[in-house]
C-alpha positions as CSV (number, residue, x, y, z in Angstrom):
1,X,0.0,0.0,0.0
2,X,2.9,2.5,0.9
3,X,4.3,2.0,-2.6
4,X,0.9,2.6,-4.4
5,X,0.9,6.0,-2.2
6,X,4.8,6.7,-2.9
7,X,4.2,6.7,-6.7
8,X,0.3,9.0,-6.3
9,X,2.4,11.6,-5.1
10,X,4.8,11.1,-7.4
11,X,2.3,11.3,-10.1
12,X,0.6,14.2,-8.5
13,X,4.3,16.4,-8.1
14,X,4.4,15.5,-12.0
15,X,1.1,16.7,-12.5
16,X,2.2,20.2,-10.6
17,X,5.0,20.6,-13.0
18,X,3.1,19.9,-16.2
19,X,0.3,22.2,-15.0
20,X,3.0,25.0,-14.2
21,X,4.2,24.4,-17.6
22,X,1.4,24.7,-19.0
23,X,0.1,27.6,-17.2
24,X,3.1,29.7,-18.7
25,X,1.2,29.3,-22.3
26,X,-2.2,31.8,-22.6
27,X,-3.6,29.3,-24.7
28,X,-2.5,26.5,-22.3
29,X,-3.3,27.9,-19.3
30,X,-6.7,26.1,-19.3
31,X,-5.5,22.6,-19.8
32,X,-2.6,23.4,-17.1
33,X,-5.4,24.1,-14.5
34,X,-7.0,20.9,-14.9
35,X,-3.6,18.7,-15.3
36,X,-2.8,20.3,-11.9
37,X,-6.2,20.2,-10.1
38,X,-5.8,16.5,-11.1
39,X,-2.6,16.3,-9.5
40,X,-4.1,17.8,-6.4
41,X,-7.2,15.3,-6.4
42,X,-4.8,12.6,-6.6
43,X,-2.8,13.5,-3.6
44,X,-5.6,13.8,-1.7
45,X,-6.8,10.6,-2.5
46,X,-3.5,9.1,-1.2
47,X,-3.5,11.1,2.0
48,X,-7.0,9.6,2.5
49,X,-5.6,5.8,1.6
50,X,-2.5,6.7,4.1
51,X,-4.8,7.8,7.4
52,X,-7.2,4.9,6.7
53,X,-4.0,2.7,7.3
54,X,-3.2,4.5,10.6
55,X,-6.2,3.2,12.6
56,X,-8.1,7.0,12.9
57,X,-10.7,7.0,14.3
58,X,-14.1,7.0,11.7
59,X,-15.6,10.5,13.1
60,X,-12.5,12.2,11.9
61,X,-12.3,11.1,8.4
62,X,-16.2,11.9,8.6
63,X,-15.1,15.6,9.6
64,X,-12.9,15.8,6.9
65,X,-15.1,14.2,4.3
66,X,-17.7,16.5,5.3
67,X,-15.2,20.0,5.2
68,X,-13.9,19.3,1.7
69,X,-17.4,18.4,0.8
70,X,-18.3,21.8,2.0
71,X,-15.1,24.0,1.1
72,X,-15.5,22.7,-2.7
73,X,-19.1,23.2,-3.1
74,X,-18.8,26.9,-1.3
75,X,-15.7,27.2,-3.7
76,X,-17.3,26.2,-6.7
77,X,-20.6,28.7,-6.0
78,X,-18.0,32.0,-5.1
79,X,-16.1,30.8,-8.6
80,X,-19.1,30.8,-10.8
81,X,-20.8,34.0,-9.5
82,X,-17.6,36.5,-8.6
83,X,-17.1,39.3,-11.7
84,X,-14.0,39.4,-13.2
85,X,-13.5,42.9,-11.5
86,X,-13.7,41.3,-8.3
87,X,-11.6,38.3,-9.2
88,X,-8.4,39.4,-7.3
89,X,-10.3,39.9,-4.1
90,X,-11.5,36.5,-4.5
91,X,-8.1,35.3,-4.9
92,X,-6.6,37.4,-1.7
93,X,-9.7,35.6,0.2
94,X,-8.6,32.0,-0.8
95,X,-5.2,32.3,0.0
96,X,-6.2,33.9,3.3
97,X,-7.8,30.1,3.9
98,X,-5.0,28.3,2.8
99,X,-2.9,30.4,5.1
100,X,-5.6,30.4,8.2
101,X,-5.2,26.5,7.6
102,X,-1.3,26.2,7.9
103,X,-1.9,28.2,11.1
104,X,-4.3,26.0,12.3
105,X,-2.6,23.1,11.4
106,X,0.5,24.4,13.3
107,X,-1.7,25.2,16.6
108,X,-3.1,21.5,16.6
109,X,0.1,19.8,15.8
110,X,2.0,22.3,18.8
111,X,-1.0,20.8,22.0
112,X,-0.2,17.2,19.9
113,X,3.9,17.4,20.1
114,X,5.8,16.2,22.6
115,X,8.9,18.6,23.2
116,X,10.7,15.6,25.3
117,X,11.1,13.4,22.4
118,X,9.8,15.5,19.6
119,X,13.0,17.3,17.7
120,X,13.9,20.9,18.2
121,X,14.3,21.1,13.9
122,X,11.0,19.8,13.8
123,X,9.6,22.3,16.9
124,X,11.4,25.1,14.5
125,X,9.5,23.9,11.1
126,X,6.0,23.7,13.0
127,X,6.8,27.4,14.3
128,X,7.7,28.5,10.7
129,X,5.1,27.2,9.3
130,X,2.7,28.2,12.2
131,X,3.8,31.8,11.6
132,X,4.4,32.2,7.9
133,X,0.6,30.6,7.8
134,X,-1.1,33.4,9.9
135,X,0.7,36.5,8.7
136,X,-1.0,35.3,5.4
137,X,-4.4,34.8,6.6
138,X,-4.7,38.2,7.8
139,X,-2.4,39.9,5.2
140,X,-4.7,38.2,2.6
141,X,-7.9,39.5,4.5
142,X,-6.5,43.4,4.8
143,X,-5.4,43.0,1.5
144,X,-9.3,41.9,0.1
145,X,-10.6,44.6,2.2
146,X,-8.4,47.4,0.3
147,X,-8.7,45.9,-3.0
148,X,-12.8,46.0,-2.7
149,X,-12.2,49.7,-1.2
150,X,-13.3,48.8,2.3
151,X,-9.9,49.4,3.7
152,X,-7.6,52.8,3.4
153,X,-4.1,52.4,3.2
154,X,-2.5,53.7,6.9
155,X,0.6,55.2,6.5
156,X,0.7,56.4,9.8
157,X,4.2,56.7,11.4
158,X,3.0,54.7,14.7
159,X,1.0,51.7,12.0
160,X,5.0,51.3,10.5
161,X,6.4,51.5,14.2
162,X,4.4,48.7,15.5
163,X,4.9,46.9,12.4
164,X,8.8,46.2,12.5
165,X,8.6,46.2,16.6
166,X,6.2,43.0,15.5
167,X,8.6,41.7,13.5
168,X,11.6,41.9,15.5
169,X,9.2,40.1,17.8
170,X,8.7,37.5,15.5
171,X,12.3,36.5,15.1
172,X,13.4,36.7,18.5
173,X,10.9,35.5,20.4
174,X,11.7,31.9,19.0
175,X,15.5,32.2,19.8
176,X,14.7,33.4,23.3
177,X,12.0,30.4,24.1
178,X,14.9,27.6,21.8
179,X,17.4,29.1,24.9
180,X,14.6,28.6,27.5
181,X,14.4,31.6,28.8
182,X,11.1,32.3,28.3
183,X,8.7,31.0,30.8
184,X,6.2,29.5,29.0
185,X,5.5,25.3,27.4
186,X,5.6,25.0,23.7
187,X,1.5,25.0,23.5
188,X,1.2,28.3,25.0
189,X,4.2,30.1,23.0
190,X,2.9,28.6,19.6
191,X,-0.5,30.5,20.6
192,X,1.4,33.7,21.5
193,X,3.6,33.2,18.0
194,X,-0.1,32.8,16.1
195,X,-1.3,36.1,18.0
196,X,1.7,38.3,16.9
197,X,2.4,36.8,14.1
198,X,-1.7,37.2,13.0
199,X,-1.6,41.2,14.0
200,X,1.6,41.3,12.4
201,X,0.0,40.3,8.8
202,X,-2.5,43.2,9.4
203,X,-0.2,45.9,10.1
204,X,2.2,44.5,7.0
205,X,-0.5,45.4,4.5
206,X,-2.0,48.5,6.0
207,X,0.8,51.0,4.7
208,X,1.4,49.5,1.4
209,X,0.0,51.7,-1.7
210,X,-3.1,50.4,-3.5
211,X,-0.7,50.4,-7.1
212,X,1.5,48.1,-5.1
213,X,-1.5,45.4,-4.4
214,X,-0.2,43.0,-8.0
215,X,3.0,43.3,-5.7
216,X,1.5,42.3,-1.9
217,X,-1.3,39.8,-3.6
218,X,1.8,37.8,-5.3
219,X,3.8,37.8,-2.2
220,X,1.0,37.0,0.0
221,X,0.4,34.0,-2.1
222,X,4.7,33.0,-2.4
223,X,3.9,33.4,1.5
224,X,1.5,30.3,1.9
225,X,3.2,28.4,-0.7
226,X,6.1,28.7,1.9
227,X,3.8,27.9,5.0
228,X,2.0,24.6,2.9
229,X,5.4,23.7,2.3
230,X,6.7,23.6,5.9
231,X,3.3,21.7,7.2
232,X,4.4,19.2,4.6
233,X,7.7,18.8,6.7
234,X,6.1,18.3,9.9
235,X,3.5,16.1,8.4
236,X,6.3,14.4,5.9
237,X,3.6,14.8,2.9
238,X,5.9,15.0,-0.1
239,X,3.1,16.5,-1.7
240,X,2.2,19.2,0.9
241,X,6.3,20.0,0.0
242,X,6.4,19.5,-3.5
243,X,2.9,21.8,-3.7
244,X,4.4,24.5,-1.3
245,X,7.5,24.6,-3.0
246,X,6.2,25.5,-6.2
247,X,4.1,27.9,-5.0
248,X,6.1,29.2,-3.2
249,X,8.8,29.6,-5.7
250,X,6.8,30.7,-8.6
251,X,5.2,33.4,-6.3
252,X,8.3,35.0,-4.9
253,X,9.5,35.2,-9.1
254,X,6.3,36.9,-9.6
255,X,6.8,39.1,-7.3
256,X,10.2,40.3,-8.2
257,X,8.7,40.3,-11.9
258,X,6.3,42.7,-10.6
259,X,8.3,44.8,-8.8
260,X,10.8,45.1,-11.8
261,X,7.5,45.8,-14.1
262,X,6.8,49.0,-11.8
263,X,10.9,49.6,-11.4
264,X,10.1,49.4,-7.5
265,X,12.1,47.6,-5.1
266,X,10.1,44.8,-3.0
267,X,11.6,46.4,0.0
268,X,9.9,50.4,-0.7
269,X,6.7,48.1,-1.3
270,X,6.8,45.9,2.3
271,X,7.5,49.5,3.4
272,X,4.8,51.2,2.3
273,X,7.2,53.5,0.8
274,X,6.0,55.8,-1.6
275,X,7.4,59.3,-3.1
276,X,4.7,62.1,-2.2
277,X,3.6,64.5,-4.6
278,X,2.6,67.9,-4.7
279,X,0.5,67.4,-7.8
280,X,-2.3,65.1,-6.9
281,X,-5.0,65.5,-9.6
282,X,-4.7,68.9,-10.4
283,X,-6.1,69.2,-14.1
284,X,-6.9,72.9,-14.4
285,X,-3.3,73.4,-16.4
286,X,-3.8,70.9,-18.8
287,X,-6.0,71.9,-21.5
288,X,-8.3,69.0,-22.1
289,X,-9.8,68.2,-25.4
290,X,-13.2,65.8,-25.5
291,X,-14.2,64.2,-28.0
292,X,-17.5,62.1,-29.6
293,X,-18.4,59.2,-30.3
294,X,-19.1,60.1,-34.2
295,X,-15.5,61.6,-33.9
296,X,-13.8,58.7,-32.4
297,X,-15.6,56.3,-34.8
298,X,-13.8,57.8,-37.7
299,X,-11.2,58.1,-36.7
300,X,-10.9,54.3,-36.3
301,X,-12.6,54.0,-39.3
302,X,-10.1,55.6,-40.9
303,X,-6.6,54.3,-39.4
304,X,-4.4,51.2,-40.3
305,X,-3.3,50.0,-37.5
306,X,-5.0,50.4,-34.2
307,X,-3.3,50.0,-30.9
308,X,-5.8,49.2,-27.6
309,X,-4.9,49.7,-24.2
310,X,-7.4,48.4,-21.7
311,X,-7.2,48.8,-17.6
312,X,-9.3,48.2,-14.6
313,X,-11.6,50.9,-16.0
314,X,-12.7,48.4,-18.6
315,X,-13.2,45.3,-16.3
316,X,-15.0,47.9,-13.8
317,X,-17.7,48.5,-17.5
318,X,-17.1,44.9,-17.8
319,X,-17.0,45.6,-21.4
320,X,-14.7,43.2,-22.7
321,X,-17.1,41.1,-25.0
322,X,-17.9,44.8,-26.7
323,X,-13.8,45.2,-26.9
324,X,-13.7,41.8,-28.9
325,X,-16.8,42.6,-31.4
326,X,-14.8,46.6,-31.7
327,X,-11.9,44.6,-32.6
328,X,-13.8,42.1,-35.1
329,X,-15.2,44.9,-37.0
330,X,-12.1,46.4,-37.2
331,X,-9.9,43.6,-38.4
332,X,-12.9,42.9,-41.3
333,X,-12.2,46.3,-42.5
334,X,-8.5,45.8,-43.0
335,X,-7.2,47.5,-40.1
336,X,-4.7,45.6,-38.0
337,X,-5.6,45.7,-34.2
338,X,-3.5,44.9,-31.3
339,X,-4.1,45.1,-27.6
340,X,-1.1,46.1,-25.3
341,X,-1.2,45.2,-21.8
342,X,1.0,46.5,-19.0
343,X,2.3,43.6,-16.6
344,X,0.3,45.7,-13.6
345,X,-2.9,46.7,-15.3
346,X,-5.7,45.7,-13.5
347,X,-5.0,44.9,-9.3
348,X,-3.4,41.6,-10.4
349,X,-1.2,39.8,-12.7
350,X,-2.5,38.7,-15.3
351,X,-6.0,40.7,-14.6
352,X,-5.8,41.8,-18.3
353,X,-5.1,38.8,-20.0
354,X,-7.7,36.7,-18.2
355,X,-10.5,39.4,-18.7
356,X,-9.7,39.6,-22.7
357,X,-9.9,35.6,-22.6
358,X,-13.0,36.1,-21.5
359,X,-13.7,37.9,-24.6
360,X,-12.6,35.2,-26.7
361,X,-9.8,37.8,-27.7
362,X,-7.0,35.8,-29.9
363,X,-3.9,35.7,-27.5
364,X,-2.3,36.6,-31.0
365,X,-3.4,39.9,-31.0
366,X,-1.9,40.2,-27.1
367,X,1.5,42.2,-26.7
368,X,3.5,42.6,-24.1
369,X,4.2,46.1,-23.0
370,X,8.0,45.9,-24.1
371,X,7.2,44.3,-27.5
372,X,6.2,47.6,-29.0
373,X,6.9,50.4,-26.8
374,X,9.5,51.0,-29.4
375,X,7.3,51.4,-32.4
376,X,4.3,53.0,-30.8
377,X,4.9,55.7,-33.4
378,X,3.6,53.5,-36.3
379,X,0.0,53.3,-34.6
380,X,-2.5,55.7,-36.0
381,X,-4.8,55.7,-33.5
382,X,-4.2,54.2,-29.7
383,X,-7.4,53.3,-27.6
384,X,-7.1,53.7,-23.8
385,X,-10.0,52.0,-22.3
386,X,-9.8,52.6,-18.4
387,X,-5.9,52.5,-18.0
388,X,-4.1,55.5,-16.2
389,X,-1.3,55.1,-14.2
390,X,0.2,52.7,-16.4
391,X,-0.1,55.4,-19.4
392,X,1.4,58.0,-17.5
393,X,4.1,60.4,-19.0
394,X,5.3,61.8,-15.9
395,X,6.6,58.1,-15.2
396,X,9.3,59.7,-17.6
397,X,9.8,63.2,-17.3
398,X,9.0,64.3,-13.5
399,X,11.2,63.1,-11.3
400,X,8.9,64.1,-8.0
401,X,6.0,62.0,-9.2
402,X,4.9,58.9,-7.5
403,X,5.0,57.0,-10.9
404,X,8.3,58.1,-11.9
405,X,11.0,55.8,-12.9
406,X,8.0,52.6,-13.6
407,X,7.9,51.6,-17.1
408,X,4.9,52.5,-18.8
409,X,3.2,51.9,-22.5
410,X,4.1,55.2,-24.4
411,X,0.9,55.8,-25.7
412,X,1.9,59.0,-25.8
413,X,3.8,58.3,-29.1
414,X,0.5,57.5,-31.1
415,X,-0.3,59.9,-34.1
416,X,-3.5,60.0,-32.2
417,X,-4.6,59.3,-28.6
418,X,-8.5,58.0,-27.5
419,X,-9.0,58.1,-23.8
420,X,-11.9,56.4,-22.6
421,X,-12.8,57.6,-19.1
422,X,-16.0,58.3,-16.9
423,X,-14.7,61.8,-15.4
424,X,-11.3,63.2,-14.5
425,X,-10.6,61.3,-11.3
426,X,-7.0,60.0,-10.5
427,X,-5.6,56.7,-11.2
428,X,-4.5,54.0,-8.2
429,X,-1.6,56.4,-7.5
430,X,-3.7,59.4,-7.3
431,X,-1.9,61.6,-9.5
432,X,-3.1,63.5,-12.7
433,X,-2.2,61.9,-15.9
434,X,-0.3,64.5,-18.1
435,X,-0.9,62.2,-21.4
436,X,-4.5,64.0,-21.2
437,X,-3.1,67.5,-22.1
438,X,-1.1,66.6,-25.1
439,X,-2.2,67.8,-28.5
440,X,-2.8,64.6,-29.9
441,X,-4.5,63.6,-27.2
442,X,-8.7,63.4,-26.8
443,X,-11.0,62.0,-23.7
444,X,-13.8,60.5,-24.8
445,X,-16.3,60.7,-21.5
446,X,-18.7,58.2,-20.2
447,X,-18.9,55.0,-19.1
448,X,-16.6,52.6,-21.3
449,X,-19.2,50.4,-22.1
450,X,-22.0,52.2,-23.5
451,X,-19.3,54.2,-25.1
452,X,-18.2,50.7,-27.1
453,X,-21.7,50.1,-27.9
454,X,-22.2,53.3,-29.6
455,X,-18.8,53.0,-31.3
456,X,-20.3,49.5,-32.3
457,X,-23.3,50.5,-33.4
458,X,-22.2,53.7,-35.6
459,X,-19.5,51.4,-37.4
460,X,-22.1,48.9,-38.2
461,X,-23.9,51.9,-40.1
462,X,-20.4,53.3,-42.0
C-alpha cells in the first residue's frame, strides 16, 4: 500500500510541473489548470488511503469528508458567480484560507507534540510554518478589504512603528523560548507566536500603496506556498512540500517580476514607501480636449493599424465582450488591431489577459508592453479603455512623481490618442495623468461600455 501512495504523489508532483508548464502558455493555461487540479485530487486521494492505514478514528475522516465536501461546493458557487472585477479579491480571500489552515494546522500539531522526544528542527519547522501561515491569513484579509475599497491604506508613522517592533518580535521571540528563557510550554508560546504573528500580517498590508496590491497579492500567495510547504515537513507529505514549494517559488519570481515591471524595489513596497507629490490630480493646467463618439468612430474607421490599451476601468464596464466585437469589426475592414497590456494593469497579474480571454480575444493579438513600446509611433490611433497610471508620461519626465522611474506603454507616441474615461478622477496612485493634455490627445467621457456600444453601433452603419 505505501508504494501505491509513494508513486500517487509522485504522479501528483508531476502533475504540478506539467500544469506550471502549462500555465506559462495563454492558450495552455486552461489545460494546465486541470492537469494540476488532477494532481491535487490525486494527492488527496492518497493522504485519504494513508490515514485509513493508521487506525483514525471514523468521526474524523467523517469531519474531513464532510469540510472538503463543504469548502468545494462553497468554492465552486464563489467561482461561478464573482465578476472578473472582483476576481483578485477572490483570490486574496482563498489564499487567506489556505494560510488560516497552515496556522491551524500548526496550533493542533504544537497541543499534539511532545517537546521531550519531539525534535527541536522539527519544533522550529512547526513554528515556521505556524507563523508564515497566519501572517498570510490576515495579510490576505487586509489585502481583500483594500482591493474592494473597504480598507484605506494607513501610513501612519505609529502603523509602520508597530509593524517592524512586531517583526523583531517575530524573530526573536523563537531564539529566546529555543534558549529557555522564556517561561512558557511550547503549546502556549505557539498560541502567542499565532497572535503576533496574525496582528503582524495586518499591520504589514496596511501602509502599502493600493498600485502596489499586484505586488503584496503575489507575495501574499509566495507566502503560503512557503507555509503549505513547511506543514508538509512536519507532516512528511511529499506532496504538501512538493505543492508548497512550487508555490512558493513561482510566487516569490512573480513578485520580483512585478516589482521590476513597476521599477520598485520589494523592499519600498513591504515598506509602504511611496514618493509624495505635490500634484495630486490637479487638471486645471492641462488643457483637455473631449471628443465624440461620431469623432472617435472615424477616426478608427479611418486608421491602419490600431493600438488598444485596456485597464481596470474596462473590467469595472465589464466591457470586454464589446472590446472583442470593436476589434472584429475592425480587423474585417483591413485594419490591423493589437491590444497592449501592462504587466500591472488591472489589481493583479495577469487581470488583463484573463479578462480579454474572457472575450474570446486571440492571444495573437496580445502584446507585451515591451514588445512595441518601441514602435508605438507606427499606430494611428491608440485606444485607452480605463488605463491610467500605467499610461502616464510623468513616469518619464517628473522626477517628483509617485510614478516616476515605472515603465509605462508610451501611448503618448500615437499619431492620435483616445482616452476612454467616466470623469477626471486620478488613477490607483492618485496623481493626474499628463498624457490627457497633449495635442494629440482626446477623452472621450462616459462609461466605457456604453461608449463601445455606440462605437459598435455607428461602425455597423459606416
Amino acid at each position: 500500500m505505501n508504494i501505491i501512495v509513494e508513486v500517487g504523489y509522485l504522479i501528483a508532483t508531476v502533475s504540478f510541473l506539467g500544469g506550471l508548464k502549462f500555465m506559462s502558455s495563454p492558450k495552455k493555461a486552461k489545460t494546465g489548470n486541470l492537469i494540476a487540479a488532477t494532481g491535487m485530487v490525486l494527492a488527496v486521494i492518497c493522504t485519504f488511503i494513508t490515514v485509513t492505514t493508521n487506525t483514525i478514528p471514523i468521526p474524523n475522516l467523517i469531519i474531513a469528508l464532510t469540510a472538503i465536501a463543504i469548502g468545494g461546493f462553497l468554492g465552486k458557487r464563489m467561482a461561478s458567480k464573482v465578476e472578473m472585477t472582483a476576481m483578485p479579491q477572490l483570490v486574496s480571500l482563498f489564499n487567506a484560507t489556505g494560510g488560516a489552515c497552515a496556522m491551524l494546522l500548526g496550533i493542533i500539531e504544537a497541543f499534539l507534540t511532545d517537546t521531550n522526544t519531539t525534535l527541536i528542527g522539527i519544533q522550529i519547522l512547526l513554528l515556521l510554518g505556524l507563523t508564515t501561515g497566519a501572517i498570510a491569513a490576515t495579510g490576505s484579509i487586509v489585502a481583500y478589504r483594500k482591493l474592494a475599497g473597504k480598507t484605506k491604506d494607513n501610513r501612519k508613522a505609529i502603523v509602520i512603528l508597530w509593524s517592524r517592533i512586531l517583526l523583531v518580535t517575530i524573530i526573536s521571540l523563537p531564539i529566546l523560548f529555543f534558549l529557555e528563557t522564556l517561561p512558557v510550554n511550547f503549546e502556549m508560546f505557539c498560541l502567542i507566536m499565532a497572535l503576533v504573528s496574525l496582528t503582524y500580517g495586518i499591520l504589514f498590508v496596511l501602509p502599502i500603496g493600493g498600485a502596489d496590491m499586484p505586488v503584496v497579492i503575489s507575495l501574499l500567495n509566495s507566502i503560503t506556498g512557503i507555509a503549505t510547504a513547511l506543514a508538509g515537513f512536519v507532516y512528511d507529505n511529499k506532496a504538501m512540500i512538493a505543492g508548497g514549494i512550487f508555490v512558493g517559488s513561482a510566487g516569490i519570481l512573480l513578485t520580483l517580476l512585478m516589482c521590476k515591471a513597476m521599477n520598485r524595489s520589494l523592499l519600498k513596497v513591504l515598506t509602504g514607501k511611496f514618493k509624495k507629490t505635490t500634484n495630486t490630480g490637479d487638471t486645471e493646467e492641462q488643457n483637455i480636449k473631449d471628443i465624440s463618439v461620431s469623432e472617435t468612430v472615424m477616426q478608427l474607421s479611418f486608421a491602419s493599424s490600431i493600438a488598444i490599451v485596456p485597464g481596470y476601468g474596462l473590467a469595472v464596464a465589464q466591457g470586454q465582450h464589446l472590446c472583442g466585437q470593436l476589434q472584429k469589426m475592425l480587423e474585417n475592414r483591413g485594419i490591423k488591431v493589437d491590444f497592449i497590456i501592462h504587466p500591472v494593469a488591472g489589481r493583479m497579474p495577469g487581470h488583463m489577459n484573463v479578462l480579454l480571454a474572457e472575450a474570446n480575444i486571440d492571444y495573437d493579438h496580445l502584446k507585451e508592453m515591451n514588445e512595441v513600446n518601441d514602435t508605438m509611433s507606427h499606430y494611428d490611433v491608440v485606444l485607452i479603455i480605463g488605463a491610467n497610471d500605467v499610461v502616464n508620461p510623468a513616469a518619464e519626465t517628473k522626477p517628483d512623481s509617485p510614478v516616476y522611474g515605472m515603465p509605462i506603454i508610451k501611448a503618448y507616441a500615437g499619431k492620435q490618442v483616445v482616452v476612454m474615461k467616466r470623469g477626471m478622477s486620478t488613477g490607483y496612485a492618485g496623481v493626474s495623468n499628463d498624457l490627457f493634455g497633449m495635442d494629440n490627445c482626446n477623452l472621450l467621457f462616459g462609461d466605457a461600455k456604453d461608449s463601445l456600444q455606440e462605437i459598435v453601433n455607428q461602425l455597423k452603419l459606416i
